[in-house]
C-alpha positions as CSV (number, residue, x, y, z in Angstrom):
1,X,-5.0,17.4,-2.5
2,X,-3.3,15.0,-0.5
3,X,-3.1,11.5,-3.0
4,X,-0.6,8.2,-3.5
5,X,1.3,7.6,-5.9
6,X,0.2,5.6,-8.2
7,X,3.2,2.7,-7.8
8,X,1.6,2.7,-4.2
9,X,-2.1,2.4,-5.6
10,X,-1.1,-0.2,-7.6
11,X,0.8,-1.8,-5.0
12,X,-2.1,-1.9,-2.6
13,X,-4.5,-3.4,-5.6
14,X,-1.9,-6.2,-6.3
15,X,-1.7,-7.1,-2.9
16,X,-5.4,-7.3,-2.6
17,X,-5.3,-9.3,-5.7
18,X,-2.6,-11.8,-3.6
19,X,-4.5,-11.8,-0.8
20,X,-7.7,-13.0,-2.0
21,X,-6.0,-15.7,-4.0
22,X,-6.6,-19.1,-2.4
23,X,-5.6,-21.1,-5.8
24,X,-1.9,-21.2,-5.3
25,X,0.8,-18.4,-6.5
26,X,-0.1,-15.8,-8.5
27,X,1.9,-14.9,-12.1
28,X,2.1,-11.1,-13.0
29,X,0.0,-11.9,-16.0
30,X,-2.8,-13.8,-13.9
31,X,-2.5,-10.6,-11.6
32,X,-2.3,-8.3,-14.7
33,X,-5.6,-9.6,-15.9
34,X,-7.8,-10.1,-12.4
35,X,-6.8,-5.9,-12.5
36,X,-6.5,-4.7,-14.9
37,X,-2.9,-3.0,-14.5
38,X,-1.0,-3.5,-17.3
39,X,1.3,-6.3,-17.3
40,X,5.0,-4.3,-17.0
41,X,3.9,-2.4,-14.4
42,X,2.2,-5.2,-12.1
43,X,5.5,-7.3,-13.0
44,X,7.4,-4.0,-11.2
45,X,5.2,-3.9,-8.5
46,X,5.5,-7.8,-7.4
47,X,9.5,-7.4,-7.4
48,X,8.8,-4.2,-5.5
49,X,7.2,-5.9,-3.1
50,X,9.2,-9.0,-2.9
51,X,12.4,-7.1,-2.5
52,X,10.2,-5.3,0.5
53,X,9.1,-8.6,2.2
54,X,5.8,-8.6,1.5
55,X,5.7,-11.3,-1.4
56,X,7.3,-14.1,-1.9
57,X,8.1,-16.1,-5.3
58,X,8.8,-19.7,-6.5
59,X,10.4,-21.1,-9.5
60,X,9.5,-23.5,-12.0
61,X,5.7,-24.8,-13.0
62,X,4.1,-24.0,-9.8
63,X,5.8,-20.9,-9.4
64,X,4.8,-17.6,-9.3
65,X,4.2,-15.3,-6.5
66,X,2.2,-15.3,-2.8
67,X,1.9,-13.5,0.5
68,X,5.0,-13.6,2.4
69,X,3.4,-13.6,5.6
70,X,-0.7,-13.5,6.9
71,X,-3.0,-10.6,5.4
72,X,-4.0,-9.8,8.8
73,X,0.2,-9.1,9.5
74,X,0.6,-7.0,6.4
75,X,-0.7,-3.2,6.9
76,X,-1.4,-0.5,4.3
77,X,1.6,1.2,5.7
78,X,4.0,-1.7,5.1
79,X,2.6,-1.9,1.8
80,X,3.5,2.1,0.9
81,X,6.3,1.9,2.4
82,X,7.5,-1.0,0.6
83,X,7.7,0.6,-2.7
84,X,7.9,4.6,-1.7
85,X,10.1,4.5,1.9
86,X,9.0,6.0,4.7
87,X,5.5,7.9,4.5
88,X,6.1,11.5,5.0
89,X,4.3,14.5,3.8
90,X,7.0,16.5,3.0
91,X,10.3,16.6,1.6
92,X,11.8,18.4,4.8
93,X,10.9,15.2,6.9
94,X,13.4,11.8,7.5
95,X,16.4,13.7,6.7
96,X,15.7,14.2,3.0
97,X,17.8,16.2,1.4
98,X,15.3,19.1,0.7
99,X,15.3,22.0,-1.8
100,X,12.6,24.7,0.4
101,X,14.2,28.0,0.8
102,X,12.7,28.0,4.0
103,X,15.1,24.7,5.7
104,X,17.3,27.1,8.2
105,X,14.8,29.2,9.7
106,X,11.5,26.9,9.0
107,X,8.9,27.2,12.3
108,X,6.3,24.8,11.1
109,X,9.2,22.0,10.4
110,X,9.0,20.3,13.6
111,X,5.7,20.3,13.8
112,X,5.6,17.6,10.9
113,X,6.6,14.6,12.8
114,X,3.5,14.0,15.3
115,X,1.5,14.6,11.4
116,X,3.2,12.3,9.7
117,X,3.4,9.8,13.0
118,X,-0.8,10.3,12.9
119,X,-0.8,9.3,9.3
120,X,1.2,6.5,9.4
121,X,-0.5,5.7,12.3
122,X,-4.3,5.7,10.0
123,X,-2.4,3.6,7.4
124,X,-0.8,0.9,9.8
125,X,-4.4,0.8,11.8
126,X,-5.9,-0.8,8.2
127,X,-4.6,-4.7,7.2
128,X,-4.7,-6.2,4.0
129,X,-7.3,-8.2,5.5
130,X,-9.6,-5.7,6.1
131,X,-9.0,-4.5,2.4
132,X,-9.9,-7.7,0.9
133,X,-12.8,-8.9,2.7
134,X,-16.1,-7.7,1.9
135,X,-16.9,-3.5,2.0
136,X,-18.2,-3.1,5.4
137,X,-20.1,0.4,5.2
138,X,-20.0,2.3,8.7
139,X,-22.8,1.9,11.0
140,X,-24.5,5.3,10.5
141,X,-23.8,4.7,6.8
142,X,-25.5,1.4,7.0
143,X,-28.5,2.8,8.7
144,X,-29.5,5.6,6.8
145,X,-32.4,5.0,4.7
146,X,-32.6,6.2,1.6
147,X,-35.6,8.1,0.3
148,X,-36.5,9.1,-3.1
């Protein structure tokens, strides 16, 4: 089973949170509450994400923390790779230092890159936007009826 981890599903929820907020910046605690992350690990996420770019903060009374730039400019790619690196799906990719026996004489190795291009490519293709708009069900989804 493929999965994120979970710093990256957090990461996407408290971006979601951000981007739906239209009250002014978010604190880690208002953030921490509409999520119900715990509050350490929300506050980790936000400087995560501000040290990536994709959040910025203020100071003082009405500080706190909002999108850096438009949810329709910030991908679930950036967002991964903002608090993971590059997305790759194994460690032999992006010149990681790798521990596989196999390194020298792997076949399959450079067969990873148009893979991991193809996923990226899934996770760039889907904005924060589209994640924190309303659930649009695909059409064939949408039309099935259901029958008891």
């Amino acid at each position: 089973m493929l999965r994120l981890t979970n710093l990256a599903d957090y990461s996407v929820v408290v971006m979601t949170a951000a981007a739906r907020c239209v009250e002014g910046p978010l604190s880690a605690g208002v953030v921490a509450a509409r999520t119900g992350i715990p509050a350490p690990t929300v506050a980790k996420v936000m400087g995560l994400l501000t040290r990536g770019g994709l959040l910025a903060s203020s100071r003082g009374v009405a500080g706190g923390f909002r999108l850096a730039r438009a949810a329709h400019a910030i991908s679930v790619a950036d967002i991964i790779e903002a608090v993971e690196g590059p997305i790759a799906l194994t460690n032999c990719q992006h010149g990681e230092v790798s521990a596989c026996a196999l390194e020298g004489s792997c076949a399959v190795r450079p067969h990873w890159r148009p893979i991991n291009v193809a996923v990226r490519a899934a996770f760039a293709a889907v904005t924060l936007a589209d994640l924190s708009g309303p659930v649009a069900l695909p059409p064939a989804v949408n039309s099935l009826e259901v029958t008891a």
